[in-house]
C-alpha positions as CSV (number, residue, x, y, z in Angstrom):
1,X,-8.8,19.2,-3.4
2,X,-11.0,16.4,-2.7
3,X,-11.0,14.1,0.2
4,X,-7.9,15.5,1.5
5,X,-6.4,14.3,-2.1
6,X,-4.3,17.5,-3.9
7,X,-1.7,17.2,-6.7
8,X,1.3,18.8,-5.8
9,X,3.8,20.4,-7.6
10,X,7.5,21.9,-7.9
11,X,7.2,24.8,-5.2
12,X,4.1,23.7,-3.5
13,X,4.1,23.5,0.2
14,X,2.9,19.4,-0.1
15,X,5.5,18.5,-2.9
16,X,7.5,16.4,-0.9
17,X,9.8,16.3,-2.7
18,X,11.5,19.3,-1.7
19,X,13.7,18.3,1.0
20,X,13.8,20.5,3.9
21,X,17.0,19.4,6.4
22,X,20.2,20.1,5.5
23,X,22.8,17.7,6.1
24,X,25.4,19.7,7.9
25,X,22.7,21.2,10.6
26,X,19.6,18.7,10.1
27,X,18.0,19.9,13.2
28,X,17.5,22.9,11.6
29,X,14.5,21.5,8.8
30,X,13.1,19.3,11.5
31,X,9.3,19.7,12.0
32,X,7.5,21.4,15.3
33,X,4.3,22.2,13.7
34,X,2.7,18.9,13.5
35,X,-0.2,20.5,12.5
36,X,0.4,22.0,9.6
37,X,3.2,20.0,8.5
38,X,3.0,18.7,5.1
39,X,4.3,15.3,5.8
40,X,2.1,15.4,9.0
41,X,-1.1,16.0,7.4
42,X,-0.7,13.3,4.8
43,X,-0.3,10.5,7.3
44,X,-3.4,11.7,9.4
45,X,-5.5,11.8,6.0
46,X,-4.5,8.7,3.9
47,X,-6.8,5.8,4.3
48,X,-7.4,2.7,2.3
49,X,-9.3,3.3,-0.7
50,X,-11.7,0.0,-1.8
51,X,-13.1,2.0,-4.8
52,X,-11.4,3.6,-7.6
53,X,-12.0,5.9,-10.9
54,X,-11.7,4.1,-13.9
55,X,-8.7,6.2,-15.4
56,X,-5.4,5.2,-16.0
57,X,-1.9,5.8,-13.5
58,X,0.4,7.5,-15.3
59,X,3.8,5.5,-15.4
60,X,5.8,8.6,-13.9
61,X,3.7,7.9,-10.9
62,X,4.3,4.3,-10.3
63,X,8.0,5.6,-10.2
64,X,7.6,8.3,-7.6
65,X,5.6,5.8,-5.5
66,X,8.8,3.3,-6.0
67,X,10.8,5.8,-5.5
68,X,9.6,6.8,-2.2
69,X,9.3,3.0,-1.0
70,X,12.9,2.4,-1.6
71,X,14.2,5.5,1.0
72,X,13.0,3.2,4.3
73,X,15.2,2.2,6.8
74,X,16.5,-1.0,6.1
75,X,18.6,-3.5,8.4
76,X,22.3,-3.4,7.1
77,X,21.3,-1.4,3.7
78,X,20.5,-4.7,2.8
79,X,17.5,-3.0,0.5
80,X,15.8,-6.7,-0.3
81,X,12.9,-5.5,-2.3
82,X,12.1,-6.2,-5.5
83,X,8.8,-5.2,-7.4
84,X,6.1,-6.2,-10.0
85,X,3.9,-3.7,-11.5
86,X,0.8,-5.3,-12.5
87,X,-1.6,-3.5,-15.1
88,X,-3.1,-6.7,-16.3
89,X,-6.7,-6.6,-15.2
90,X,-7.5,-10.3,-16.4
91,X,-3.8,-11.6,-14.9
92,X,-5.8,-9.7,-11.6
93,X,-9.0,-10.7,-11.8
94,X,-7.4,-14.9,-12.2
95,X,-5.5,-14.0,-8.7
96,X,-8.7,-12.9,-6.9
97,X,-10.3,-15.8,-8.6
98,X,-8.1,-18.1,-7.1
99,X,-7.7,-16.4,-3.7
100,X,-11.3,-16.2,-3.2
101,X,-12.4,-19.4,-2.1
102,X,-9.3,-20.1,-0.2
103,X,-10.7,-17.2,1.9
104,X,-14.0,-18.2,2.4
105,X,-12.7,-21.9,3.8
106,X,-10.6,-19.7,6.1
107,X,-13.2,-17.1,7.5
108,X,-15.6,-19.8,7.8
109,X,-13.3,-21.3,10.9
110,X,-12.8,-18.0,12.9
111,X,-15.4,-16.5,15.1
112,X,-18.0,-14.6,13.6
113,X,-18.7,-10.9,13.8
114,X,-20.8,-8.4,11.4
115,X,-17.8,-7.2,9.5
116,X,-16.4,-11.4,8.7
117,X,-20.3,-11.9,7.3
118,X,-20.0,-8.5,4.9
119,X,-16.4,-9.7,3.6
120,X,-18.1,-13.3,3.1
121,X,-20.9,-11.8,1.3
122,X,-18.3,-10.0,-0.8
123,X,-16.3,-13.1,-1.5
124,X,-18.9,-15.1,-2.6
125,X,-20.2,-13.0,-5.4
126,X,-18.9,-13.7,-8.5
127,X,-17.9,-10.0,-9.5
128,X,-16.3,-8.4,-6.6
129,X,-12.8,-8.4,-6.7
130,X,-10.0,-8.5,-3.6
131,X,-8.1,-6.0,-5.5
132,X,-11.2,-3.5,-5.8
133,X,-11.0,-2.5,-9.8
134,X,-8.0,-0.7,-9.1
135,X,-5.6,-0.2,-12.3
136,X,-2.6,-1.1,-10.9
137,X,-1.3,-3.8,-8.4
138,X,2.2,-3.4,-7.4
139,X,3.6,-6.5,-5.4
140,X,6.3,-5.9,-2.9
141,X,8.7,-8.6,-3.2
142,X,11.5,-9.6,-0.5
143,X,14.3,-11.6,-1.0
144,X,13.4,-14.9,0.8
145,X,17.6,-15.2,1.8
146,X,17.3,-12.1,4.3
147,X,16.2,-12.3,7.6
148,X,14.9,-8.9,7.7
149,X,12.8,-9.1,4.4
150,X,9.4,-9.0,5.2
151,X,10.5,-6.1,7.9
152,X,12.7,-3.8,5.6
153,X,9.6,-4.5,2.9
154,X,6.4,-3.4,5.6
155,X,8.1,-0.3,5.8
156,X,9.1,0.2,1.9
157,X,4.9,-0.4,1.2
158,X,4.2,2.3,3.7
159,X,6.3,4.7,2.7
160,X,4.4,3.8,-0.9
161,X,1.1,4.3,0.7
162,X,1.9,7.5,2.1
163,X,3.7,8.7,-1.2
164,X,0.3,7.6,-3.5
165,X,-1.6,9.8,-0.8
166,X,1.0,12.7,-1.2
167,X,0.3,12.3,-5.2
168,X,-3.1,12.3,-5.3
169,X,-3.5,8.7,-5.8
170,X,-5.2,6.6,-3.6
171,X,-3.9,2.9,-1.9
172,X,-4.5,0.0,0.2
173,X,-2.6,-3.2,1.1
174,X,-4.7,-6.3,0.4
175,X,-3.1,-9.0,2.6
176,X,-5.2,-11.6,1.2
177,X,-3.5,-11.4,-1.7
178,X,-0.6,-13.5,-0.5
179,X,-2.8,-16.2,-0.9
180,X,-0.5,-16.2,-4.4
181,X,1.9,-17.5,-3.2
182,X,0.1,-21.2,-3.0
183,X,-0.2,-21.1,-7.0
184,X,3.3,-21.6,-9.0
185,X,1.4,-20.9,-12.0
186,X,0.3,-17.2,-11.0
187,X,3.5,-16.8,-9.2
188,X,5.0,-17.7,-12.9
189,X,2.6,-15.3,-14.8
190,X,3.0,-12.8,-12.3
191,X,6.9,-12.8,-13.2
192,X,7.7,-13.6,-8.8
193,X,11.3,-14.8,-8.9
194,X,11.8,-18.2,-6.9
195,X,14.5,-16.6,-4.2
196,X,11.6,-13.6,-3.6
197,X,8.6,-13.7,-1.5
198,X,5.5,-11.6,-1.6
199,X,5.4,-9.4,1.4
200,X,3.1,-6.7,0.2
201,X,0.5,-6.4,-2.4
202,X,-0.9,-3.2,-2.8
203,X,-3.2,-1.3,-5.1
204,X,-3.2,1.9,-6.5
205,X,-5.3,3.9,-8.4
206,X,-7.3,7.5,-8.2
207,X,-10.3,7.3,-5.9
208,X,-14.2,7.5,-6.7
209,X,-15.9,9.3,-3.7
210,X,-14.3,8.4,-0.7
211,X,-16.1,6.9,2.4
212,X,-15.4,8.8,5.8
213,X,-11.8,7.4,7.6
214,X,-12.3,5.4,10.7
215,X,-11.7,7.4,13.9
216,X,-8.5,6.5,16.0
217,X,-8.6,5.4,19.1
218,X,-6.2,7.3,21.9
219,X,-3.0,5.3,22.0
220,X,-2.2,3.3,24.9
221,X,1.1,5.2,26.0
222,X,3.7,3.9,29.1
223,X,6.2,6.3,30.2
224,X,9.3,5.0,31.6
225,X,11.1,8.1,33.2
């Protein structure tokens, strides 16, 4: 294991996969140890990853990730996603290209803080990349005709993030990315069908040394008995 990252298998206690609730007494599988839960201890480990091993995601992967995406709730089983596997690096490196700037014009406008003047720093050099050198950039499309879309789709990409985590791969969701959606001509290399939106882009890919994960704060909680 490294950085809370395994790769689970048929049997093992974090191949989710396995389904544990029955359908004619459900209560029955239903987690109490949050603790040592394996579903549990994937969402309190995964964190974005911004840096990423130069080795290839196998395509079985990409499935299971898809796979897992497309079990969230959705309003009315209306299931409006739709997705684009992207594995071309120089198709990626044109969108972060293009989305760059459009970023700096923006930041430049808001209030400054330490964190806006690192990103800036970032965006201005010529090599760094919004999508981080990860292999594979999946975009999370919703059809622009239902109302729910970009709602039913949100939850599709997390249940992808949390699936990547649960296969050893690691994720994030690089909102700046739908900057795309400005440029017909990426929009047409990238294969995005007019009638679809992009609600989600996320990378995937397996991690370099992970940086420690931001502590949570204590939700604020109110009780109404």
């Amino acid at each position: 294991m490294r950085g809370g990252l395994s790769h689970p298998g048929p049997g093992d206690p974090c191949d989710l996969t396995q389904s544990i609730i029955t359908r004619d007494e459900p209560w029955k599988g239903m987690a109490t140890d949050t603790e040592h839960h394996p579903i549990f201890s994937v969402i309190r480990e995964r964190q974005s990853v911004r840096n990423y091993a130069d080795r290839k995601v196998p395509d079985d992967s990409i499935r299971k990730v898809i796979a897992a995406g497309i079990q969230a709730p959705t309003a009315l089983g209306l299931q409006p996603w739709q997705f684009v596997v992207v594995r071309d690096r120089d198709l990626m490196r044109k969108a972060s290209d293009y989305c760059k700037p459009i970023l700096v014009e923006k930041i430049e406008e808001e209030p400054r803080n330490p964190g806006t003047d690192i990103f800036l720093a970032a965006l201005r050099d010529p090599e760094y990349s919004i999508f981080y050198n990860a292999p594979v950039l999946i975009l999370v499309l919703g059809a622009r005709e239902v109302v729910s879309s970009v709602i039913d789709c949100a939850l599709c990409a997390e249940n992808m993030l949390l699936a990547a985590w649960a296969l050893g791969l690691g994720s994030c969701w690089v909102g700046s990315a739908a900057l795309i959606e400005q440029n017909p001509d990426l929009l047409a290399a990238l294969k995005v069908p007019d009638d679809h939106q992009i609600v989600a882009p996320l990378i995937f890919g397996y991690p370099a040394p992970l940086t420690p994960k931001l502590e949570r704060r204590e939700p604020r909680i109110t009780w109404v008995p």
